[in-house]
N, C-alpha and C positions, 0 to 999 in steps of 0.2 A: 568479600571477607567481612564477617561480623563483629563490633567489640562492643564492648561494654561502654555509656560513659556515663557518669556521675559530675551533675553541675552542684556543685555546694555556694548555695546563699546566706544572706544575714536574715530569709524567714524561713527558708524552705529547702530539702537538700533533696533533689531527685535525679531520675535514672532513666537509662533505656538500652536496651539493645541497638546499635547503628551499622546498616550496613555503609560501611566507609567506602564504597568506590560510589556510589550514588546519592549518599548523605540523607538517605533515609531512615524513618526509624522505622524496626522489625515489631516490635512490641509496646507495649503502650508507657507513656510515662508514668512511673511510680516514684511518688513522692512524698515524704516525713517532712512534720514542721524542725526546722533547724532547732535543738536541743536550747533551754533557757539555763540557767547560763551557756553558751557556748564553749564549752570546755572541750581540749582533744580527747578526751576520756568517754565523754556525752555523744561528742559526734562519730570519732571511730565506731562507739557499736552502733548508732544509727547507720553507718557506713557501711557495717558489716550486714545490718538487715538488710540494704539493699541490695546489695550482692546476693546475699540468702535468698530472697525472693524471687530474682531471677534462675536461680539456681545458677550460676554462672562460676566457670574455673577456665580461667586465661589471663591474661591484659587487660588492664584496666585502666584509662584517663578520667582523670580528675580535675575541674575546674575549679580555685581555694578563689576567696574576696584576699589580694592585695601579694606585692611581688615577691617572688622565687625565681632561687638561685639553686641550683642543686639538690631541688625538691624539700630544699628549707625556708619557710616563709620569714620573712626580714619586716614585714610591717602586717598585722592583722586589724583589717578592714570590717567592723561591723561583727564580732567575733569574738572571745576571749582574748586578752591580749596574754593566755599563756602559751597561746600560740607561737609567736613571736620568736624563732630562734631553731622552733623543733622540725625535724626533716619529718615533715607531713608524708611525703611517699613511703617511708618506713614504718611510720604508725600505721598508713592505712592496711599495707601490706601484710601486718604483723596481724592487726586485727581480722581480716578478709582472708588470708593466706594464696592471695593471688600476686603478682607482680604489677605495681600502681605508678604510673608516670603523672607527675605532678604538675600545674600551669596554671598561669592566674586567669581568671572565671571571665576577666574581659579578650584575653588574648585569645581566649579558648574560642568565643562567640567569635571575634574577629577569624580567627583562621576557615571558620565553617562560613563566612559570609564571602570570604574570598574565594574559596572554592566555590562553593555552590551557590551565594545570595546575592547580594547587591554589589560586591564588586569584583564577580567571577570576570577573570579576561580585562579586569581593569589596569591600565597601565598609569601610575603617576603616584601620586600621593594620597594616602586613603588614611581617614579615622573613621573608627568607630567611636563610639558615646554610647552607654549602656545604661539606661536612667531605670535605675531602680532601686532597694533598700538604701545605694550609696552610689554614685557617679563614679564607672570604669573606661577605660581607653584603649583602643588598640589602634596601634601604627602600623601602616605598611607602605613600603614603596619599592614600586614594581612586582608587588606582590608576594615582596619578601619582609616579614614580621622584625618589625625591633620591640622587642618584648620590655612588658615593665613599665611602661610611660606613667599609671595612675597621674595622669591630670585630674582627676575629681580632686587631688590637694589641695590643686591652687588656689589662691586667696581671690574671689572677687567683694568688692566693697568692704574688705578687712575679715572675708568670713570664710573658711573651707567652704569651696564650689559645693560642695557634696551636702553638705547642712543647709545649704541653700535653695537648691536646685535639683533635687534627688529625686523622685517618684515618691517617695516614703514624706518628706518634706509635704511636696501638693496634697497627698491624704493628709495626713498630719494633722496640715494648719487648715485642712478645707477651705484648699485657695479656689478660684476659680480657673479655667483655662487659660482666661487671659494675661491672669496674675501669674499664675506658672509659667505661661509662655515667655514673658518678657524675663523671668530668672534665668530660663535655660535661653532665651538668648544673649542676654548678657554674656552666661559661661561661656555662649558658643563664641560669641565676637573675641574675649578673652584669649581664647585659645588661640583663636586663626590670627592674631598679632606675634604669637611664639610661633607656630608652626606654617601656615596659608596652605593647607591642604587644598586638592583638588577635589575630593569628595568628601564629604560628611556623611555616615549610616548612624542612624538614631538606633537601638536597639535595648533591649532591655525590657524591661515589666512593662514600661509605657508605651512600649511600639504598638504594643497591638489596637491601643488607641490614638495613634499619629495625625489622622487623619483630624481630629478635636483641636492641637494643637502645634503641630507643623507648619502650617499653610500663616500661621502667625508668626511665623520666625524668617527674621532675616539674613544671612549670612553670604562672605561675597563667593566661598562655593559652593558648589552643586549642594542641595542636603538632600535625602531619600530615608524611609525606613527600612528598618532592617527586613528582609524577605523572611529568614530565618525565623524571626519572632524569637517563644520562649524558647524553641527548637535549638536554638542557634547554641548555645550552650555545652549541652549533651552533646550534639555533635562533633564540637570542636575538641572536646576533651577526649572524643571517641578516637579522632585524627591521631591523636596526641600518643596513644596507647602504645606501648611497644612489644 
């Protein structure tokens, strides 16, 4: 079975056709820089070209930066903050005229690693960590999602995780690896004093370089990069589609 799925970031908003019982993509990624200002105005018809492009009429999942409830986004991450209130699955809808099931852009990534990536068949406590424009999270235990977590909030050294520690942050300031590394583990020891997960998946913009700065981080569980990579996204939103 084929869907649609649309990962919307704070640079980049792309797509793909996914076959959802294999977690493949059928088509290739096509991607528009995310709209300056981010407005739901700017990015629905970006939204809607990517739909167009596919030529695509069915179900559609959607990945937003920050959490939803009833496919209304209650905090915008890296975004307009007119976002903030509006049932995003109905603008996309409206705009596309297809039927759009809404989720946030880390839970999304986490569901596709569950199924298919680093913690397919895992039994326990599982985070993801999404380091990219902004630090996203996804929970799961026993392989069922409690949606929503955004840790990249929280405060480490008096400062949102996320302004700290974010992929966007290392470019940024052109820190070096090792300067990064010890950011993102700070956030990571942070965390695992709230939660003590059994696994850690890195995922995000920077996984695809993990291997630079992983192996520099200490944590007391398991850490791995995400399988999925940039993939991880689209597919989970593809999941999501109804």
């Amino acid at each position: 079975m084929k869907k649609l799925g649309i990962d919307v970031g704070g640079s980049g908003m792309k797509g793909a056709v996914v076959d959802v019982e294999s977690g493949q993509l059928v088509t290739q990624r096509y991607r528009i820089d995310t709209p300056d200002p981010a407005t739901p105005k700017a990015m629905a018809k970006v939204f809607a070209s990517i739909v167009q492009h596919f030529e695509w009429q069915g179900p559609i999942g959607c990945g937003m930066p920050g959490p939803i409830k009833h496919g209304e986004l209650l905090m915008a991450n890296n975004i307009d903050k007119a976002w903030i209130g509006l049932k995003a699955d109905k603008l996309y809808a409206d705009a596309s005229g297809c039927p759009v099931t809404v989720i946030n852009d880390a839970d999304a990534a986490g569901l596709a690693e569950a199924r298919f990536g680093a913690a397919k068949d895992f039994r326990g406590v599982v985070l993801l960590i999404t380091l990219g424009t902004g630090i996203g999270s996804a929970l799961f235990v026993d392989g069922a999602l409690v949606p929503n977590t955004e840790l990249g909030q929280i405060e480490v050294r008096g400062k949102i995780a996320e302004r700290r520690a974010s992929y966007s942050v290392f470019v940024k300031k052109k820190l070096t690896w090792k300067q990064w590394s010890k950011r993102v583990e700070e956030y990571v020891q942070a965390v695992e004093k709230i939660l003590y997960p059994d696994l850690i998946i890195i995922g995000g913009g920077a996984s695809k370089k993990a291997d630079k700065f992983l192996p520099l981080i200490s944590a007391r569980a398991k850490i791995v990069p995400a399988q999925m990579q940039n993939e991880a996204g689209i597919v989970g939103a593809a999941l999501c589609a109804q």
